[in-house]
C-alpha positions as CSV (number, residue, x, y, z in Angstrom):
1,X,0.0,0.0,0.0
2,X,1.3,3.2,-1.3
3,X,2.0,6.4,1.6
4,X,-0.4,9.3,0.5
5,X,3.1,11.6,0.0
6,X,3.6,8.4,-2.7
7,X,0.4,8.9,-4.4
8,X,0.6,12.4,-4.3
9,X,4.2,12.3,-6.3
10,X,2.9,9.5,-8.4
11,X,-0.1,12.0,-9.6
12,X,2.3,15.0,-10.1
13,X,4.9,13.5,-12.2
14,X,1.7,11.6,-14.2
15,X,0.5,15.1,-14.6
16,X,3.8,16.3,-15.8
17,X,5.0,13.4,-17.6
18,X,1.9,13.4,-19.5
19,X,2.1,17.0,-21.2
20,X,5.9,16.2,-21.9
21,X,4.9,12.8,-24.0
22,X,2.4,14.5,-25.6
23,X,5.0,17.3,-27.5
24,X,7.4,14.8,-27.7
25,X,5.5,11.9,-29.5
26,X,3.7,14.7,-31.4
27,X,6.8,15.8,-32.5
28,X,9.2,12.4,-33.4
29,X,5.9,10.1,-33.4
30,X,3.1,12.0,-35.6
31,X,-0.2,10.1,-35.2
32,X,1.1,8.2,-32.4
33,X,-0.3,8.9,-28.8
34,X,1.8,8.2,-25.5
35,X,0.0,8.7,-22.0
36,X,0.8,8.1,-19.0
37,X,-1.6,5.5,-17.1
38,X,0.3,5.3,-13.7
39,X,3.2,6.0,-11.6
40,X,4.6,4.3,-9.2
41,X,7.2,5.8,-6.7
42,X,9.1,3.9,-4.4
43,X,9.0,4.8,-0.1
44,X,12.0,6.3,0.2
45,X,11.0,8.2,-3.5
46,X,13.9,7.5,-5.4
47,X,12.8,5.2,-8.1
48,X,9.5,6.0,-10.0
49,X,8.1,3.4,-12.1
50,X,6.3,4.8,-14.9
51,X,3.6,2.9,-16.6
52,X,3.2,3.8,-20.6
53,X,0.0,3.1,-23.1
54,X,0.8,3.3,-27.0
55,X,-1.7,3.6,-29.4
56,X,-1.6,2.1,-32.2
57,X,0.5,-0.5,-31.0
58,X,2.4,-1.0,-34.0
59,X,5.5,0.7,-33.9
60,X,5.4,0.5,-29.6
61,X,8.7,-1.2,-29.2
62,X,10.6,0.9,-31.2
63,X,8.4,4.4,-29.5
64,X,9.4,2.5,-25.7
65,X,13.3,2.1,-26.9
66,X,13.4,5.9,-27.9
67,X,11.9,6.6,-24.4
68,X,14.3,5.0,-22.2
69,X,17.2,6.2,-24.5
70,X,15.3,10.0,-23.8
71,X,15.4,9.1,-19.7
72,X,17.7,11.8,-18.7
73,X,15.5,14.3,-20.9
74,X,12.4,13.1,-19.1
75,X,14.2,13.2,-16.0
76,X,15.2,16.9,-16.5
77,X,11.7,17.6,-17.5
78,X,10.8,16.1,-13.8
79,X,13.4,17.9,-12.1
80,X,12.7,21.4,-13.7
81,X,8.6,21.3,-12.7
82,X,6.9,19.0,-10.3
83,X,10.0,17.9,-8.8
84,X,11.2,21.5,-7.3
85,X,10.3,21.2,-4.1
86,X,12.1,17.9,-3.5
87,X,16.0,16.8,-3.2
88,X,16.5,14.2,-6.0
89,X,14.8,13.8,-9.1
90,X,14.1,10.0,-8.9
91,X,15.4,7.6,-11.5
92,X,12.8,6.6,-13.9
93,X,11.8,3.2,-15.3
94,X,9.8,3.1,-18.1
95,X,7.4,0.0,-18.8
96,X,4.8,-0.6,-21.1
97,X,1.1,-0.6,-19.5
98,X,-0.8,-4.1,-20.4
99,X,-4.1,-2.9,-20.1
100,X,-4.9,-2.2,-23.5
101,X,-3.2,-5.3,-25.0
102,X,-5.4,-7.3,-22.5
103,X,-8.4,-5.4,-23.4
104,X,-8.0,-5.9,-27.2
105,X,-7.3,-9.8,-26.0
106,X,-10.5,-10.3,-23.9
107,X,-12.2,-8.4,-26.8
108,X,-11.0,-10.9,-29.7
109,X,-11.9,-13.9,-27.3
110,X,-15.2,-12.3,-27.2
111,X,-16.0,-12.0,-30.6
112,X,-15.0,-15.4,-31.8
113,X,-11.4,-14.2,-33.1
114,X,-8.7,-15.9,-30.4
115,X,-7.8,-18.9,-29.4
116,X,-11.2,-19.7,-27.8
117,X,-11.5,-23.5,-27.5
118,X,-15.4,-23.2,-26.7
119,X,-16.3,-21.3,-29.8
């Protein structure tokens, strides 16, 4: 269970994280769209995980390897806004959110396009 100072840095960098993904994917990733679906920030808050959704999933892996390459930037980002008032700038891990390939997997099953053996 996550501190409330944990969820309250996890909403802040989501916030900022957010409005830097979208000028940055808009920019090297036209027609792409990168948000931010949560962040999680260690107790002692130097490691956040951040939890990434890419639509259309075609060209995610490559988009993902740009953004970890692009940490420090991000970082920076982080350490010039919602991360002011606090000593470090955690580290940030960037993973991809499974929610929407689940989704889209639940959704096939459902209309008779997986690997449903009842169908």
């Amino acid at each position: 269970m996550d501190s409330n100072r944990q969820q309250k840095v996890g909403k802040l960098f989501q916030e900022e994280l957010a409005e830097a993904f979208r000028k940055w994917a808009s920019e090297l990733f036209p027609g792409n769209l990168v948000s931010v679906t949560e962040v999680k920030v260690t107790p002692d808050l130097s490691i956040a995980k951040v939890f990434i959704s890419i639509f259309p999933n075609d060209k995610k892996d490559e988009i993902l390897q740009e953004i970890n390459t692009q940490a420090p930037y991000f970082r920076g980002i982080l350490s010039k806004g919602a991360a002011k008032n606090m000593r470090l700038t955690p580290e940030l891990i960037f993973r991809l959110d499974p929610t929407l390939d689940e989704m889209d997997k639940i959704d096939r099953a459902l209309s008779g396009k997986g690997n449903n053996p009842i169908l």
